[in-house]
N, C-alpha and C positions, 0 to 999 in steps of 0.2 A: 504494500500500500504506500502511496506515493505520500507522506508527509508536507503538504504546500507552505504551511508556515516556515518551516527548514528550509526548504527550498528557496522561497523570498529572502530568508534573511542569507543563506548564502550566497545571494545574489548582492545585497544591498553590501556586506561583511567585502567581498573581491572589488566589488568596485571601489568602496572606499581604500583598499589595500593596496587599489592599484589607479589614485586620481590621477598619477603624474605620468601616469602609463597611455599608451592608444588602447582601447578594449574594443572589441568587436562583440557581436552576440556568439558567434560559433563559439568564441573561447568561454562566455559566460554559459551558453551550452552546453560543454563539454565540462567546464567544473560543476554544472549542478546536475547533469547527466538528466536533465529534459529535454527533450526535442525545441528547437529554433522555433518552430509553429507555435508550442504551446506556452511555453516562455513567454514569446511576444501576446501572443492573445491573453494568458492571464495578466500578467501586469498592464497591459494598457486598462484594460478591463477594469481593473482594481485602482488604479492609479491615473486613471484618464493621457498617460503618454507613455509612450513605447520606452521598453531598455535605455535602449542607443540617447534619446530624447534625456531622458534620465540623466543617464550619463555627463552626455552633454551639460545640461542643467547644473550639475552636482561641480563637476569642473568651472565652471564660469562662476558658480555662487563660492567656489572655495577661492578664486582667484583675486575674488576683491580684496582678502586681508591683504594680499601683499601690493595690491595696484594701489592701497590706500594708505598701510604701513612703513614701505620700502620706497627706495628709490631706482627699485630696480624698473630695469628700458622696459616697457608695455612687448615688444617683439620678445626680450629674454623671459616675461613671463607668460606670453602664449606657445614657446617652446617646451617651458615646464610644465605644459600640463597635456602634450603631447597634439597640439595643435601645427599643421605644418608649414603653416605661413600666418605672418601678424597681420594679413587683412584679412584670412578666416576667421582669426580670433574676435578681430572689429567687428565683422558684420557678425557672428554668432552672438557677440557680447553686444551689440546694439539690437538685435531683435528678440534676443532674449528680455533684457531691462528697460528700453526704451531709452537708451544712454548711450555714449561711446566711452570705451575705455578712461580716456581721457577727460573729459568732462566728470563723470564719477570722480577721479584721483582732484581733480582742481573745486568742483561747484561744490552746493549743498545740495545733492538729491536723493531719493526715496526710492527704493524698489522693494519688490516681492521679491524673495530668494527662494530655492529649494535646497532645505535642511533633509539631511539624511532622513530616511522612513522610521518613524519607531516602532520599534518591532511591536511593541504593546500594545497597538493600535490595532494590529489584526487579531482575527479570531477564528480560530480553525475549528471542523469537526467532522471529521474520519480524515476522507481525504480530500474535504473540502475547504473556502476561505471565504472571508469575507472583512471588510478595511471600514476605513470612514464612510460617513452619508456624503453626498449630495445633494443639492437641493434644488426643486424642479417647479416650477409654477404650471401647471395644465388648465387649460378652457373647459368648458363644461362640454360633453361629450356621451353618445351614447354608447353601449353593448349589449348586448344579445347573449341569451344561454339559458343551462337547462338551469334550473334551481333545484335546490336540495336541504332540505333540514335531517342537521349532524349534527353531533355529541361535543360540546366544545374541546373533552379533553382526550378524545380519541381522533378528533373530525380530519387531522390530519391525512390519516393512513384510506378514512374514506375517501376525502376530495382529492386523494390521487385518483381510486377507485373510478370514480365519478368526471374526473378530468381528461383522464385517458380514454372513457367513455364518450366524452362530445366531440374530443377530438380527433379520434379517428375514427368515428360511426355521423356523429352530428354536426357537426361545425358545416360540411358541404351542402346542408340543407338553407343557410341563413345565404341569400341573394343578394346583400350589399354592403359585404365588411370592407372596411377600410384598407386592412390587410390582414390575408390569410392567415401570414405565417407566423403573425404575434396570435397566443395564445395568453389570456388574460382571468387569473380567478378571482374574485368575488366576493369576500366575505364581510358581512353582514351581522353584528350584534347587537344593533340595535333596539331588537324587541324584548332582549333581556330575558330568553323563552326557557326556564327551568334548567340552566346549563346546555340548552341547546343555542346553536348558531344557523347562519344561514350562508350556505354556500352554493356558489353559482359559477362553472366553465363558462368562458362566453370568451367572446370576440366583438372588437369594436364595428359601429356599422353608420351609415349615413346618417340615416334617420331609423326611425321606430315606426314606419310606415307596414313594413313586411316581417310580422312577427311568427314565424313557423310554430306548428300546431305542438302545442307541448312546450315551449318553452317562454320568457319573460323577456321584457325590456325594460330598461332602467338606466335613467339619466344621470351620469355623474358630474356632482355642480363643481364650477371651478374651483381648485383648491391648490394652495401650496402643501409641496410633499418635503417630507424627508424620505430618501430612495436609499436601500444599501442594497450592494449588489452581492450576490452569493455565486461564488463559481465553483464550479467541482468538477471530478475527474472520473461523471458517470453518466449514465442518459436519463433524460428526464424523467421517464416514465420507472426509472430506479425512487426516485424524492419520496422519504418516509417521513414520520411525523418527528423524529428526533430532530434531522436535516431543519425545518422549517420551526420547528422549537424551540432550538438553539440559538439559530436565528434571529428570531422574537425576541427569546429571553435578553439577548444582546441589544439589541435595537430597544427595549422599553427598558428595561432594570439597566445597565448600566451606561446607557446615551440619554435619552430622553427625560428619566425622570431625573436625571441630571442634570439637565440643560435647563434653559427659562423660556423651551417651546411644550404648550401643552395639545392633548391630539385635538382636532378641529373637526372631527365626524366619527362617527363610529362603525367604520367600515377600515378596509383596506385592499392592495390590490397586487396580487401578482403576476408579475408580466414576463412569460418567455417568448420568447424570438427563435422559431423552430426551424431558420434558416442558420443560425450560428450556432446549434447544437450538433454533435455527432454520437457515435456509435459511447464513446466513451471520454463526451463532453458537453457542460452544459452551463448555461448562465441563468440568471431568475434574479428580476429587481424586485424588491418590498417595496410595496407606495406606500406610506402611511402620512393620513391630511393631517397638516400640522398648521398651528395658529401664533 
């Protein structure tokens, strides 16, 4: 079983071991013994920019102490950090910051950096991961699908049941989804129904004009989310209730009721994309409307 936490951090652990170095992915590759493909797809995934991006980033934000410390030539410190010429360094370091070298070393100005990942921040379970939120604003929108009343503390292992159920028997029945290949679940506690919930497979769709026999529409009002994205090293139709538990438990007990955002509806929403999953890969955002 492929450990993904271990794995990020020996990614994060080489490259810092090796700022002043050129890295390539093959080599980060080869030292955490993942495949290039999936390397790259987890961390951008997790981390919104690729290795190499990374990389990048990590060099350029380490290179200010000395552009702003020292008096060392701007060209002698884009050799130390394995840059091959000092207007790569310029143009990487001005579009990075919004600044040149230069101007940084001489003005008074302000940027974003990227500080090493802390490991602490992710959260793994079996052999899968999941990092910080993001934050997403959405319109109000419709979807479509079957509904289902489940056990809140079992309902996981169901609404796979039930998920894998619309989506490959039901989902080709609804006439005007947005797109096919996001798969979106549903759930619903609002009605507070004796430790029961409400869970709904569905997919997003135009309008709520063509609603197939058997199943619901349901308008969702615009809301800001907090999103964490779960990635793992299985196929979708694998997701049990521990997977999506754990999850939770992370996203509410130690993010949320920590922070000074409280939830803003009583639903939530899971969204996979069955165009970026394989055999023995998969992705899955948490919506949850936040206030």
């Amino acid at each position: 079983m492929i450990d993904l936490k271990d794995t990020i951090e020996e990614c994060i652990e080489y490259i810092e071991d090796n700022i002043y170095n050129k890295i390539s992915l093959d080599e980060i590759s080869e030292e955490t013994g993942i495949s290039k493909y999936y390397l790259h797809r987890v961390f951008k995934s997790l981390t919104g920019e690729s290795i190499i991006e990374y990389v990048q980033s990590r060099k350029l934000t380490a290179s200010i102490d000395e552009l702003v410390h020292t008096n060392k030539r701007i060209i002698d410190i884009a050799m130390d950090y394995g840059f091959n010429y000092e207007q790569s360094y310029i143009r990487a370091f001005k579009k990075k910051f919004g600044h040149t070298p230069l101007k940084v070393r001489t003005d008074d100005v302000s940027m974003v950096l990227t500080e090493k990942i802390n490991i602490n921040d992710i959260l793994t379970v079996d052999n899968s991961i999941t990092y910080k939120p993001s934050f997403i604003f959405k319109q109000k929108f419709n979807i479509v699908g079957t509904e289902y009343k489940i056990m809140s503390k079992s309902g996981d292992n169901a609404a796979n049941t039930y998920g894998r159920e619309f989506f490959y028997n039901r989902k080709n029945e609804i006439v005007n989804p947005i797109n096919s290949h996001i798969y979106i679940g549903y759930t619903d506690w609002s009605q507070n129904d004796n430790g029961y919930i409400y869970y709904m497979p569905s997919t997003q769709v135009a309008d709520l004009e063509h609603i197939p026999d058997g199943m619901k529409g349901v308008t969702i009002p615009a809301n800001k989310y907090v999103v964490f994205r779960f990635i793992g090293f299985f196929n979708p139709d694998e997701i049990r209730g521990r997977h999506i538990g754990r999850v939770l438990a992370h996203l509410y007990r130690k993010w949320i009721y920590k922070s000074e955002f409280k939830f803003a509806d009583s639903f939530r929403l899971e969204y996979i994309d069955s165009s970026l999953t394989k055999d023995n890969y998969c992705e899955l955002d948490i919506y949850q409307p936040i206030e």
